[in-house]
TORVEXFI-375341 format. One record per residue: residue in one letter; x, y, z of N, C-alpha, C in turn. Coordinates in Angstrom, 3 decimals, padded with zeros to 6 digits. Each point is the difference from the previous one (the first is absolute). Layout:
N
ZAFI	r	n.px	n.py	n.pz	ca.px	ca.py	ca.pz	c.px	c.py	c.pz
ZAFI	A	X	Y	Z	X	Y	Z	X	Y	Z
...
This chain:
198
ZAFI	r	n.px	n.py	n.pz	ca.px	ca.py	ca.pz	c.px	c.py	c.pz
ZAFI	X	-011.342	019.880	002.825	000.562	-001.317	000.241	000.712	000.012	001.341
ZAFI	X	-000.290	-001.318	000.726	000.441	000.268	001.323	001.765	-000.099	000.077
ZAFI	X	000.919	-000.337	-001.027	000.964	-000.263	-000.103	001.177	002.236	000.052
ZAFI	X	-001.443	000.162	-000.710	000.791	001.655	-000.239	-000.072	000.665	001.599
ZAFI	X	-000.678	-000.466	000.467	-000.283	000.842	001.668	001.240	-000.868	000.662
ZAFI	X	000.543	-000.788	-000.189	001.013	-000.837	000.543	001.462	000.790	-000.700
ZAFI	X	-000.543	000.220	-001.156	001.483	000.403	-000.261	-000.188	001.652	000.495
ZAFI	X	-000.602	000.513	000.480	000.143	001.636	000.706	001.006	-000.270	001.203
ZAFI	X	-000.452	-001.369	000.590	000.311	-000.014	001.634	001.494	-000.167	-000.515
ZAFI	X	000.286	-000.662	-000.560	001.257	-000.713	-000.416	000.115	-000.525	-001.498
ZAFI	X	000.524	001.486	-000.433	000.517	-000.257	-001.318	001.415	-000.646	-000.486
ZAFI	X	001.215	-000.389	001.189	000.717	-000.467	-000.926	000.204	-001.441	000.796
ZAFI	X	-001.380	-000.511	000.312	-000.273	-001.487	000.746	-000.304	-000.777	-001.358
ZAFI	X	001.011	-001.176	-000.287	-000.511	-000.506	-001.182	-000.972	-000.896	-000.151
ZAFI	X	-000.413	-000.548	001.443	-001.261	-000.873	-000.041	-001.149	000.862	-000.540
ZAFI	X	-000.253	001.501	000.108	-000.895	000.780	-000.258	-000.318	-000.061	-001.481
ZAFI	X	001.199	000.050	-000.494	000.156	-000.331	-001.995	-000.569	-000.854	-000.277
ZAFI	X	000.625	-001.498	000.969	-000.246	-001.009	-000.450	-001.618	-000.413	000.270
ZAFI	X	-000.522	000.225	000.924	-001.152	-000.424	-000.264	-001.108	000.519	-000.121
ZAFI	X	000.530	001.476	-000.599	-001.094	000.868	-000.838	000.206	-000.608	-001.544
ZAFI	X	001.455	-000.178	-000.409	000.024	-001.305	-001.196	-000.630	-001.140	000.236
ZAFI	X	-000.599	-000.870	000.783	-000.364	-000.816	000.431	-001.531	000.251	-000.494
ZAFI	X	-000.119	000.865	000.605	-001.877	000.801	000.341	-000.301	000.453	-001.782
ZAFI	X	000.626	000.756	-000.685	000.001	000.064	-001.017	-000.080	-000.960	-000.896
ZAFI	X	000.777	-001.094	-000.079	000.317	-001.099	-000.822	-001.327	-000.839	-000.211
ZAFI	X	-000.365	-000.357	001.440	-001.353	-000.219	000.588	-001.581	000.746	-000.644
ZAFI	X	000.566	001.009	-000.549	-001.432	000.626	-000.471	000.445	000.248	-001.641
ZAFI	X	001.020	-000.884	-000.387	000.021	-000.172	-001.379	001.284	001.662	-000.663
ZAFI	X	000.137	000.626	000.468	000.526	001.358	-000.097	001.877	-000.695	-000.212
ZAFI	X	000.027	-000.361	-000.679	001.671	-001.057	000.103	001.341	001.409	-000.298
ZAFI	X	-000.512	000.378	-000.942	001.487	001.300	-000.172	-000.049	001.103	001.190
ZAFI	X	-000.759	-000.095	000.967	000.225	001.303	000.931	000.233	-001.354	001.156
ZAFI	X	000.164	-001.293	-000.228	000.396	-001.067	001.379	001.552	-000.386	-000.151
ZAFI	X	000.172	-000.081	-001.840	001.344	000.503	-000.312	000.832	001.204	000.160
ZAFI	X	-000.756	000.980	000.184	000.684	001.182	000.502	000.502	000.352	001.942
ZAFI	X	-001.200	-001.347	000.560	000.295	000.612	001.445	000.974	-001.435	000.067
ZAFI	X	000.392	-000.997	-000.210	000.506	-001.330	000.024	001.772	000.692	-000.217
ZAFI	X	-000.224	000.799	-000.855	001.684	000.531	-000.195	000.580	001.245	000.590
ZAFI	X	-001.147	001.067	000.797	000.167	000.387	001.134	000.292	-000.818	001.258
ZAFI	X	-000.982	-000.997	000.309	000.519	-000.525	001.279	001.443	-001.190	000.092
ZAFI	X	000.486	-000.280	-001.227	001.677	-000.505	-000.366	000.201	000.795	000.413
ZAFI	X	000.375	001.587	-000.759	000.719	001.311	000.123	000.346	000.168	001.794
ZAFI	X	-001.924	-000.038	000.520	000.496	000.008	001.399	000.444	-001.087	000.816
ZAFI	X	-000.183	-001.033	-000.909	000.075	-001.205	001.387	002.236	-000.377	-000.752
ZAFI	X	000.147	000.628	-000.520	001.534	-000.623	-000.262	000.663	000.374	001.273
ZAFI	X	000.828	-000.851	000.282	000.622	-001.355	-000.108	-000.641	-000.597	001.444
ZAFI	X	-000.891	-000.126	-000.395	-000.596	-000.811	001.266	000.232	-001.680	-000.046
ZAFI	X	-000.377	-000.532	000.542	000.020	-001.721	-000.315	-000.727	-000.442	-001.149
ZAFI	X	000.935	-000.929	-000.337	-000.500	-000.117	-001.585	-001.361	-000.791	000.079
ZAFI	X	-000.478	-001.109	000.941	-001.104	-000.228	-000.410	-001.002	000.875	-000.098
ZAFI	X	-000.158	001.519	000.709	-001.037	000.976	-000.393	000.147	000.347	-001.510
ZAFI	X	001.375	000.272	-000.065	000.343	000.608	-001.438	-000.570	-000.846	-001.004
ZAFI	X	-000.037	-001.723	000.172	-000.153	-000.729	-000.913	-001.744	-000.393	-000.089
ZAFI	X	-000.533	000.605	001.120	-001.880	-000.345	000.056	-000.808	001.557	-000.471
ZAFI	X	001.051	000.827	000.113	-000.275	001.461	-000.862	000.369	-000.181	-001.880
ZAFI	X	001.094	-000.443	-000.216	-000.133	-000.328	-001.363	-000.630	-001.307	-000.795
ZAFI	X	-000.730	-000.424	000.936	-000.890	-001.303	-000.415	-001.172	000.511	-000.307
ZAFI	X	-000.419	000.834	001.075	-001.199	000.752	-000.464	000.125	001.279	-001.342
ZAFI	X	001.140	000.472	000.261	000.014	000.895	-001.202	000.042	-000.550	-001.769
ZAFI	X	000.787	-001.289	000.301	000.413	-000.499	-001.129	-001.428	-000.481	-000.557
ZAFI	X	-001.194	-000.308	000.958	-001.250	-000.592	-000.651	-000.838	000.945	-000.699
ZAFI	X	000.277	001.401	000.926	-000.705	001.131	-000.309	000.543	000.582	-001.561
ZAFI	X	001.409	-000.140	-000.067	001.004	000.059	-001.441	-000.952	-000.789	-000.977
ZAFI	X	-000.436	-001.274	000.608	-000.789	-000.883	-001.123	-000.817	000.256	-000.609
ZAFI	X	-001.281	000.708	001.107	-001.119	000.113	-000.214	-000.541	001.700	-001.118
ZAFI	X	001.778	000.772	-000.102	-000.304	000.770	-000.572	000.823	-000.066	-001.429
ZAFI	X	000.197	-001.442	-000.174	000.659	-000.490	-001.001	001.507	000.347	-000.176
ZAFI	X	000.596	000.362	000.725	001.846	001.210	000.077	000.753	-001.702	000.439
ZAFI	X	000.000	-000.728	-000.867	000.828	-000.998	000.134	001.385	000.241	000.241
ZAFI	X	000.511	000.471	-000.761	001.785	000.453	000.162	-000.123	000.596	001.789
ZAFI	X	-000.995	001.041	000.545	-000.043	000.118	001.570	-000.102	-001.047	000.521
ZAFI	X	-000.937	-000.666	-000.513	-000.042	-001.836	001.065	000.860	-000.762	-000.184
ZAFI	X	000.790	-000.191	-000.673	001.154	-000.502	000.033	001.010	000.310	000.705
ZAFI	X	000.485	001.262	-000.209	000.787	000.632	000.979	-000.111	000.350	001.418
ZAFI	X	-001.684	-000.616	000.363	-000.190	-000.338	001.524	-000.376	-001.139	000.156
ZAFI	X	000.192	-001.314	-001.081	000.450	-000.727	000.612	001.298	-000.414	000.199
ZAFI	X	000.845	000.462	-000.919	001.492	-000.505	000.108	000.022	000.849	001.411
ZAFI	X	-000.032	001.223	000.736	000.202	000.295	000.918	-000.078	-000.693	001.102
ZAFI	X	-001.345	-000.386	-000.063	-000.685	-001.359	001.674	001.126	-001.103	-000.607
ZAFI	X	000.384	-000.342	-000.705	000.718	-000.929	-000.315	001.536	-000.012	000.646
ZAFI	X	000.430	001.617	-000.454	001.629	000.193	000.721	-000.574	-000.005	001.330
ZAFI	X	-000.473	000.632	000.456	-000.692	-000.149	001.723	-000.468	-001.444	000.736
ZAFI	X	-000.556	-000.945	-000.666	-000.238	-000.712	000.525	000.441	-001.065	-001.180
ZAFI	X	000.807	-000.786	-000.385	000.709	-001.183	-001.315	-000.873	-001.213	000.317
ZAFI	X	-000.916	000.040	000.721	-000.854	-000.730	-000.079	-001.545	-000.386	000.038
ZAFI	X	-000.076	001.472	-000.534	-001.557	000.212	-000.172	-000.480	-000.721	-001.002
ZAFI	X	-000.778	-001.352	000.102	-000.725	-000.729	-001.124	-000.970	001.134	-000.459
ZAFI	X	-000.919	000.885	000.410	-001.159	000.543	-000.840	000.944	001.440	-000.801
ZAFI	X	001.090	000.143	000.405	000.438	000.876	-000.867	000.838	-000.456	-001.540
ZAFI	X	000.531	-001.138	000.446	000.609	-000.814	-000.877	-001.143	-000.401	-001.334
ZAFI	X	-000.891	-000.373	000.625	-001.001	-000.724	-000.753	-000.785	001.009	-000.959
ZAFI	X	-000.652	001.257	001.145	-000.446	000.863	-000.848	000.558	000.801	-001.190
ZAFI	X	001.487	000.012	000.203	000.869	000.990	-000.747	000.212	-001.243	-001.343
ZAFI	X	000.099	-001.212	000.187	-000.339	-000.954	-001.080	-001.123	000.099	-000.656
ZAFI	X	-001.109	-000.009	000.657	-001.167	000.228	-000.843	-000.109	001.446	-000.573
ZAFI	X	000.777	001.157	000.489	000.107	001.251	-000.943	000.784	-000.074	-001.029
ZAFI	X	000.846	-001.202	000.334	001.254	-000.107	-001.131	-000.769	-000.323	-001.477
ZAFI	X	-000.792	-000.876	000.960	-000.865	-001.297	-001.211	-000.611	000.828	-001.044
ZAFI	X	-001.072	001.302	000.514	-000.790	000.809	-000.375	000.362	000.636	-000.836
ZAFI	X	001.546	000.703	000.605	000.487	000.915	-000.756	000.953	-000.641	-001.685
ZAFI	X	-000.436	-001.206	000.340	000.442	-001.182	-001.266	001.894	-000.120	-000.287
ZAFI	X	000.477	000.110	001.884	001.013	000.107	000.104	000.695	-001.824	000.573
ZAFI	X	-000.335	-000.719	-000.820	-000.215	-001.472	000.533	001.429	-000.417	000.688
ZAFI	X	000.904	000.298	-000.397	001.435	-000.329	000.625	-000.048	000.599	001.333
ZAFI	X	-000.049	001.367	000.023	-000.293	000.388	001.462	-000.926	-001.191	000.615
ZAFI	X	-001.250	-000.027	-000.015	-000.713	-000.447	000.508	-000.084	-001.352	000.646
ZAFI	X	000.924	-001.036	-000.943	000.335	-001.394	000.459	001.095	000.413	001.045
ZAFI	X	000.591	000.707	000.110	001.422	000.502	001.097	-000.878	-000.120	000.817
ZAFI	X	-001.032	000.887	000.013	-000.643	000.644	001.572	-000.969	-001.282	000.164
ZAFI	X	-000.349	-000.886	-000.760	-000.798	-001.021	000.222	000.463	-001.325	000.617
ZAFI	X	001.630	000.082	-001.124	000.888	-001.166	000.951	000.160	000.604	001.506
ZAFI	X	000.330	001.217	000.464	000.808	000.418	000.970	-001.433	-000.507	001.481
ZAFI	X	-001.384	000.153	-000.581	-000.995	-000.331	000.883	000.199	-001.553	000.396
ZAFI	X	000.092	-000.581	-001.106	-000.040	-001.479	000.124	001.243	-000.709	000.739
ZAFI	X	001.449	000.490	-000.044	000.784	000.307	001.077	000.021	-000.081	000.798
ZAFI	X	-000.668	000.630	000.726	-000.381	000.627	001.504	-001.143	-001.204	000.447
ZAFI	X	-001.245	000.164	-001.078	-000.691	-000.948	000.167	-000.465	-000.502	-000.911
ZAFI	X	000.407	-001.322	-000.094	-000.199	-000.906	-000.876	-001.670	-000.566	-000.350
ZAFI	X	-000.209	000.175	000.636	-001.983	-000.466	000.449	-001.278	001.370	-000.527
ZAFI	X	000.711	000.936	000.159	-000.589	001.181	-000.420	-000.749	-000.505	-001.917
ZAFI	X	-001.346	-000.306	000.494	-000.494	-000.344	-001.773	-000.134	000.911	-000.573
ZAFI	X	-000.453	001.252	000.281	-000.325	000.927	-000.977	001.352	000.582	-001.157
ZAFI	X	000.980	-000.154	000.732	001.629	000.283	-000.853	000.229	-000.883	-000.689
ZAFI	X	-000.032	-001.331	000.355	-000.013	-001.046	-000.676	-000.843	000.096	-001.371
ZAFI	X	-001.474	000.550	000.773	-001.205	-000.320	-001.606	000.738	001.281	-000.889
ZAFI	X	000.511	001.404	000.504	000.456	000.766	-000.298	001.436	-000.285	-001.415
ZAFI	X	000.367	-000.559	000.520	001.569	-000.295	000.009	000.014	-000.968	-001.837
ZAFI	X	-000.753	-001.021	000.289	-000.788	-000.884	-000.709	-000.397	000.474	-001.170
ZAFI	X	-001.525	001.365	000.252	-000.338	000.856	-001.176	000.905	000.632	-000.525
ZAFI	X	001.097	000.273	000.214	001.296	001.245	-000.410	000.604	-000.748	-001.206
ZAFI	X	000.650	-001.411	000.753	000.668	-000.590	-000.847	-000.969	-000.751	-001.351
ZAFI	X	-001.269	-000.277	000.725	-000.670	-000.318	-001.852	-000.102	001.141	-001.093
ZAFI	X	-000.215	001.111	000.799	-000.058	000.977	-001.133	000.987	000.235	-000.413
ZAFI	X	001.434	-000.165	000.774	001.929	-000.204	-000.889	-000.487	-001.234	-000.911
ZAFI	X	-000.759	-000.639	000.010	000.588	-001.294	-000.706	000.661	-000.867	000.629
ZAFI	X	000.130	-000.115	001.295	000.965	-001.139	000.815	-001.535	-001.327	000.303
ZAFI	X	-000.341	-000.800	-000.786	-000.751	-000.795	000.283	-000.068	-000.788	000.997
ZAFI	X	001.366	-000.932	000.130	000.406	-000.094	000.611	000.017	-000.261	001.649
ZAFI	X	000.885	001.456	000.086	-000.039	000.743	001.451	-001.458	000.507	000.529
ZAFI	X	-001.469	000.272	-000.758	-000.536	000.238	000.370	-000.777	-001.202	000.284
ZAFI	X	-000.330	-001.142	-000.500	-000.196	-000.976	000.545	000.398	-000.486	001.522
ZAFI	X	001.095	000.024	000.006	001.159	-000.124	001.333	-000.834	000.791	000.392
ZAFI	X	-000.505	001.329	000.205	-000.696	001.114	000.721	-001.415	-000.189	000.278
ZAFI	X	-000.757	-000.707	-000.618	-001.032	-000.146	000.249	000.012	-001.210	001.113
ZAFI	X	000.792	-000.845	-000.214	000.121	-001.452	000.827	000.154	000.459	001.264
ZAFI	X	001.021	000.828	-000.032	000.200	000.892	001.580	-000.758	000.469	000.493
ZAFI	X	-000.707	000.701	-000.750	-001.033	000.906	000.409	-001.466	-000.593	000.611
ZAFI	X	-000.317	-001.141	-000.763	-000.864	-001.163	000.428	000.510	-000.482	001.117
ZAFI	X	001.199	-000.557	000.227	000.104	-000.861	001.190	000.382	001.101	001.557
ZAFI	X	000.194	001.095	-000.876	-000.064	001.062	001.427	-001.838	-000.110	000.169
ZAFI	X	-000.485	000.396	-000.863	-001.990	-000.076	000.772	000.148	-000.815	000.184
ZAFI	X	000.226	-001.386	-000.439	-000.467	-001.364	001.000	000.520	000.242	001.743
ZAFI	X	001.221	000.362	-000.318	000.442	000.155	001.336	-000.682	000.708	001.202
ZAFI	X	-000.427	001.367	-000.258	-000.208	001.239	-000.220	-001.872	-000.540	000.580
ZAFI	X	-000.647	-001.056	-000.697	-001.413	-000.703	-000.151	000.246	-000.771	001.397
ZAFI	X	000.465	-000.540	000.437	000.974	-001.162	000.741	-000.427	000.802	001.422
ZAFI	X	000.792	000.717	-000.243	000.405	000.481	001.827	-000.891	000.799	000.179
ZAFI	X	-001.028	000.891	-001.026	-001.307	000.587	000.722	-001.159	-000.814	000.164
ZAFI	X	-000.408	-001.032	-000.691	-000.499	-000.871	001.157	000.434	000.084	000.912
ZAFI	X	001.051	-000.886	-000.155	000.668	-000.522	001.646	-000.389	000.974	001.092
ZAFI	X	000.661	001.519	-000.625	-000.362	001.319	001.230	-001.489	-000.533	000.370
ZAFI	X	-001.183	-000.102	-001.041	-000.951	-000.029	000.261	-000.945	-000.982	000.884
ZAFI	X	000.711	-001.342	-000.017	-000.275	-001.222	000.853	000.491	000.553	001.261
ZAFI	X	001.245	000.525	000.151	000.152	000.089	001.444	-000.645	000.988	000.583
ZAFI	X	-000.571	000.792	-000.167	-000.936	001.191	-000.060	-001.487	-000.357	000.472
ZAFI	X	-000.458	-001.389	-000.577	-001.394	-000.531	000.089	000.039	-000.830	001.104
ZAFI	X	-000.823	000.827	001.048	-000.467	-000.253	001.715	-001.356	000.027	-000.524
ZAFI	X	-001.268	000.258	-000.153	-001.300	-000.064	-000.295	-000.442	-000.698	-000.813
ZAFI	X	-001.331	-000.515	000.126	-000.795	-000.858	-000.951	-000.066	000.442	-001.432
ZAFI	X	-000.394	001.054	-000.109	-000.136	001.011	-000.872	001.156	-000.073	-001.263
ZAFI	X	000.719	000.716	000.759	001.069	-000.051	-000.417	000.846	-001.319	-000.494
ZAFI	X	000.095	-001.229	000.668	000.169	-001.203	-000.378	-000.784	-000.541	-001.455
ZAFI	X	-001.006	000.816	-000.200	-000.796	-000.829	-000.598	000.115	000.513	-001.621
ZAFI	X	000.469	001.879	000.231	000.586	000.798	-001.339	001.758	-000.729	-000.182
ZAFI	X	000.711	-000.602	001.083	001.251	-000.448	-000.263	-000.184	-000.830	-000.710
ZAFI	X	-000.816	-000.939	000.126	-000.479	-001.639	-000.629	000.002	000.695	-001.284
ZAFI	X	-001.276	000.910	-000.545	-000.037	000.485	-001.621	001.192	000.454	-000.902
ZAFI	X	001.234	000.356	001.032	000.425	001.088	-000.270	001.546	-001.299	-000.420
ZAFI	X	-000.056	-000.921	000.800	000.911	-000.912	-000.118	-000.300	-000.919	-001.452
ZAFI	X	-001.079	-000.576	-000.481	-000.433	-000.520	-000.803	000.129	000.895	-001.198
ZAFI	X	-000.199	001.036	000.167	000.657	001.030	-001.016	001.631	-000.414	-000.527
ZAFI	X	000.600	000.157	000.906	001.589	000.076	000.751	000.094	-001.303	-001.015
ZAFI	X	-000.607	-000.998	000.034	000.395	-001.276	-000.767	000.171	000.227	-001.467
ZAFI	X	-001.594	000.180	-000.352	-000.021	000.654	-001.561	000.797	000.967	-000.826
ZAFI	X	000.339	001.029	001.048	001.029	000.983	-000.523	001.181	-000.767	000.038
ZAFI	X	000.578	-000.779	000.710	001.378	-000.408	-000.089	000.076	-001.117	-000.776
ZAFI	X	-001.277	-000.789	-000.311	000.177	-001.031	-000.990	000.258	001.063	-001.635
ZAFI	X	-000.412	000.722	-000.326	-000.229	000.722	-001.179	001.371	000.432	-000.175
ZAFI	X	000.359	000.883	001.369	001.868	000.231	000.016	000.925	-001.141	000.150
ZAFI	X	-000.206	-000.809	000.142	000.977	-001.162	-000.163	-000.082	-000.764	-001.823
ZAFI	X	-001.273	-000.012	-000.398	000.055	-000.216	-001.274	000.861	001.001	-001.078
ZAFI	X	-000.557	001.425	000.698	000.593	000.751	-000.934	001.852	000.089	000.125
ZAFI	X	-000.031	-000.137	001.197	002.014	000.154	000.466	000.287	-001.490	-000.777
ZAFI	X	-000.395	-001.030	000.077	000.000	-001.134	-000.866	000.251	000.311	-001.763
ZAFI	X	-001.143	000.757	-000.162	-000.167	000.072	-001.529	001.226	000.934	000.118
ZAFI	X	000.563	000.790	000.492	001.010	001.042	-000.810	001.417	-000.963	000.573
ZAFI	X	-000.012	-000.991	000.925	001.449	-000.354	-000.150	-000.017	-000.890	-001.155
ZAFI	X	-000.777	-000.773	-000.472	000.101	-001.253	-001.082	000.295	000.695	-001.776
């Protein structure tokens, strides 16, 4: 592996760890990408936290993929003290909460996304499923409504990106399909944000 000839030249370089964890992770091998991910912390401490916090993002996924939840957790609360405003750590460590059928945690880390950003749908649809399975009917209603009118929103402005984008015939002519779409989908979401406020 070209990552081990890197770490001869420079073994206590933590980019060398890190993206032989990288290279590893990449070829499916996740507990030896978890093993170089907490070498290159070891070496990269106390460097600037956004490295610290894009090294335990990757480790914490690699934690996932070898099922060591209690480890992924504890790298995400980490990117979290490092950076208090990491939405994908917030979010993900909610959806481990969810998994781990730890639902109180999980609405914390789900409110704390929605916080930050309110528009974020997937926490919302997240947030939503948590509380129906408490039994908060309710509140998950409220969650779905949100969660709908964030995609409308969310539906909204990528057109838009996409109209301003369309200089060619071609292209004008997939905007046209793509807009007429844009109608149908938002008529269906306006019925449905309709049907759940009444």
């Amino acid at each position: 592996m070209r990552g081990d000839s890197l770490l001869q030249l420079t073994p206590y370089d933590h980019r060398a760890h890190y993206n032989r964890g990288l290279a590893r992770e990449a070829l499916g091998d996740d507990r030896e990408a978890v093993v170089d991910y907490g070498e290159a912390l070891r070496q990269a401490w106390p460097l600037d936290h956004a490295t610290l916090a894009e090294i335990h993002d990757d480790r914490r996924l690699a934690q996932l993929q070898v099922q060591n939840y209690r480890g992924a957790i504890a790298d995400f609360t980490q990117a979290i003290q490092l950076n208090p405003v990491d939405l994908r750590a917030y979010f993900n460590r909610g959806c481990t909460h969810h998994h781990e059928g730890n639902y109180a945690a999980a609405l914390i880390d789900f409110d704390q996304v929605l916080q930050i950003a309110p528009d974020y749908a997937e926490a919302a649809v997240s947030r939503g499923l948590v509380r129906h399975q408490l039994g908060q009917k309710g509140e998950a209603i409220g969650a779905k409504l949100a969660s709908m009118r964030a995609l409308r929103m969310l539906l909204v402005s990528g057109v838009e990106t996409l109209r301003l984008q369309c200089h060619d015939s071609t292209v004008n002519e997939r905007f046209k399909r793509v807009q007429e779409n844009e109608e149908s989908v938002l008529a269906s979401l306006d019925r449905a944000i309709a049907g759940l406020n009444n």
